[in-house]
N, C-alpha and C positions, 0 to 999 in steps of 0.2 A: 275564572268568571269575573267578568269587569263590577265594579261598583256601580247601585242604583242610583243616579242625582234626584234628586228633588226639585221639581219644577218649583223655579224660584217665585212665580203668582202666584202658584197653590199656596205655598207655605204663609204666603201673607192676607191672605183671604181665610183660610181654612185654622181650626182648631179643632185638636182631638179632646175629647171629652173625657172624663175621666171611668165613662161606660161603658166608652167604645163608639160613642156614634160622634161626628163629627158636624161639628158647629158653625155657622153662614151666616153673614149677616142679609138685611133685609133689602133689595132694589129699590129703586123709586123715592132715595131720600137725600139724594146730593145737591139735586137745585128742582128749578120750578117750582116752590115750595106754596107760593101765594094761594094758588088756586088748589092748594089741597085742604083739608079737614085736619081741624087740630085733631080729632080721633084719627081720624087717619096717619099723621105724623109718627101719633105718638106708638102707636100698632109699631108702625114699620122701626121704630127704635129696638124692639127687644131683637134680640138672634134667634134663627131659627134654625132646621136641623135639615143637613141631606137629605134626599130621598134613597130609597133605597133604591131604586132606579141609577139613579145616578154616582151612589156609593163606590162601585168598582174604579171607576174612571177617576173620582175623584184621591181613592187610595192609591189608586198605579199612582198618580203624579205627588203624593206625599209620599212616594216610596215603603208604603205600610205592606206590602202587598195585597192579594185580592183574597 
């Protein structure tokens, strides 16, 4: 049985947590920035967490299994 690669975007986007659930940063904060809400900016600075929805897909390509 061949070895699983690790999609090399997953791994730089994604962090496993130390609970188990893996950690995302937030869209919407690279540019256009002017016409957003300094609350709104500063929202989108924390990280947020997969969904479980979308946790399988994101673990096949971190090669954590499912």
């Amino acid at each position: 049985m061949p070895k699983v690669k690790t999609n090399s975007s997953a791994k730089k986007r994604f962090k496993l947590t130390g609970t188990g659930k893996i950690a995302r940063k937030n869209a919407f904060k690279s540019h256009i920035l002017t016409k957003k809400t300094t609350k709104q900016k500063r929202n989108l600075t924390t990280t947020s967490y997969v969904s479980d929805a979308d946790m399988g897909n994101v673990k096949r390509m971190l090669a954590l299994g499912k």
